[in-house]
N, C-alpha and C positions, 0 to 999 in steps of 0.2 A: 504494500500500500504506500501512495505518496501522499503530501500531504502539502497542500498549496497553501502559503500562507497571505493577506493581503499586505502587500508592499506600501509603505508610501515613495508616491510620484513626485520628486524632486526637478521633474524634465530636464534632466542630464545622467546620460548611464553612469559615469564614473561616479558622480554624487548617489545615485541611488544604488548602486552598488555598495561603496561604501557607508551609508546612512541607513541602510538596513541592515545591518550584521546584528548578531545578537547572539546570546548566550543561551543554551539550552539543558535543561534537566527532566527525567520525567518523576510521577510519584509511583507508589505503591501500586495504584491504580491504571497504569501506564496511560496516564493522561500528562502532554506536554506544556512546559513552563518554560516562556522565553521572557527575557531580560533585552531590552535593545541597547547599543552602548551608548548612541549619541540623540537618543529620540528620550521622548520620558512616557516608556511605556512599559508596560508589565501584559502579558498575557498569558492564560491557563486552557489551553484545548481537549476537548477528550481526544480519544483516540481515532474515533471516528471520524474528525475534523471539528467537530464543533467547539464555537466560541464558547468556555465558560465563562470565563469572565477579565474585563479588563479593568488595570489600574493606573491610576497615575498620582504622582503627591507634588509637592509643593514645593518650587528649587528656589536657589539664590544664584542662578542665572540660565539664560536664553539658551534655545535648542534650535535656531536657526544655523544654516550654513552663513560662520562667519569672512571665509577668503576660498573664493575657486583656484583650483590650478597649486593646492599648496603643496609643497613637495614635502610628506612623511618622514618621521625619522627615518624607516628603510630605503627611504629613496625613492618611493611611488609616487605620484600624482594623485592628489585628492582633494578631495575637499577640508578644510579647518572648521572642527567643530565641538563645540562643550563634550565631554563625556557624563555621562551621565551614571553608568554603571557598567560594573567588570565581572561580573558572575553570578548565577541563580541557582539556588541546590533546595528539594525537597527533603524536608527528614521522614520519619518514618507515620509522624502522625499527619501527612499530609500539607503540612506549614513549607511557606514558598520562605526561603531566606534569600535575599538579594541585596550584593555588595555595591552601596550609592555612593554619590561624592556630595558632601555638605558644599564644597566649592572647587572650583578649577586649581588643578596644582600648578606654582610657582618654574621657572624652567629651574631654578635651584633644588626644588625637591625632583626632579625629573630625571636632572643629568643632561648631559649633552654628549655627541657625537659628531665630529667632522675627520673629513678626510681628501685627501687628494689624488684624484686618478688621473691616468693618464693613459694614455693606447698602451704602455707595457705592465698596467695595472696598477692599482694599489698604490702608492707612496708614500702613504705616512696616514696617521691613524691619530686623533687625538681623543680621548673616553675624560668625561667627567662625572664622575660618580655620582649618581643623587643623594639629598642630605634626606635623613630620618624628618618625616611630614611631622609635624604639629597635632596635636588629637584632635584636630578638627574639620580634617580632611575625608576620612573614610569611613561609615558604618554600616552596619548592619541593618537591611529591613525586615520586618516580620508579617508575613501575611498568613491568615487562617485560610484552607483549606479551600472556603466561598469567596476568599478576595476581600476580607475583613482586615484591615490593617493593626496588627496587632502591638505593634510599636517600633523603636530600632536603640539599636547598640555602637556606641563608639566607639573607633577601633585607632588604636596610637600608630598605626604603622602604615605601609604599602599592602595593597590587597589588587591583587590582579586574578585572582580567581578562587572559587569555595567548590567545595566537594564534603557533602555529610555520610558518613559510612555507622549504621547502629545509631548512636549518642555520642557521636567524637564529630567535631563540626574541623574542617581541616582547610586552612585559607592560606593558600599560596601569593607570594611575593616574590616578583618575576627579578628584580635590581639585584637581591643577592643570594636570590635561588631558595628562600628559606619557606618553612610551613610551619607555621603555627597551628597547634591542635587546642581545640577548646572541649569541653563535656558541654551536652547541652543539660541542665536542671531540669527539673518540672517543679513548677513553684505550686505548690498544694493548696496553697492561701485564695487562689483566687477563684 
């Protein structure tokens, strides 16, 4: 089975290529959960294709395409645009976790890369390491199973992708390779 999803229409391939990517998980239920990185959307499909439900919250900045034609840290052509989110993981009770950005990172928390080529390749290389983000850069969303927002969590670090296996919530940071592993609780109180 395939499973078509609707795109938004940017009227330029390279922007709508790039400005729909997105992040996927399924649940227990093997109904799909995508995360979009630079759109502010959430979505839950069953399996079958159907819409369950979309989300969207409340940012501290814009999700338009800010500069065409912008060349990528890889070196691509694209478009320049907020990110929004870097990964979505269901746990076992159903709960969509997706890792948001309170705001745009600084190029100091980023790092940089240049370099110089030339027809015999490669020439020089210069890497600048990203600095450790502020806790106010990356957390946690929580949504209930229906698309109820169930709250979010702050995260003091770089978060480039989540994976939950059982009750160990496991968040990858791409800059120095590292995984931070958390337990999820169940708080009985409420």
């Amino acid at each position: 089975m395939s499973l078509r999803l609707p795109a938004s229409d940017y009227r330029d391939g390279i922007t709508n290529r790039y400005a729909n990517w997105f992040d996927l998980d399924t649940d227990e239920e093997k109904n799909i959960c995508l995360s979009f990185q630079v759109q502010n959307r959430i979505e839950k499909y069953a399996p079958d294709g159907r819409l369950l439900w979309r989300a969207d919250r409340p940012l501290n900045f814009g999700t338009d395409v800010i500069e065409k034609g912008f060349v990528t840290r890889g070196g691509a052509q694209g478009p320049k645009m907020n990110v929004v989110s870097s990964g979505i993981a269901a746990d076992a009770k159903g709960r969509i976790w997706v890792i948001s950005l309170r705001r745009q990172l600084t190029k100091e928390e980023t790092g940089s890369r240049s370099s110089i080529t030339t027809d015999a390749g490669e020439v020089s290389r210069k890497i600048t390491e990203p600095k450790v983000v502020k806790g106010d850069v990356y957390k946690l969303e929580i949504f209930s199973p229906d698309g109820v927002f169930l709250g979010e969590i702050p995260l003091a670090h770089h978060a480039h992708g989540i994976r939950i296996f059982g009750d160990n919530l496991f968040i990858r940071e791409d800059y120095n390779t590292i995984f931070y592993q958390y337990k999820i609780i169940e708080n009985e109180s409420y």
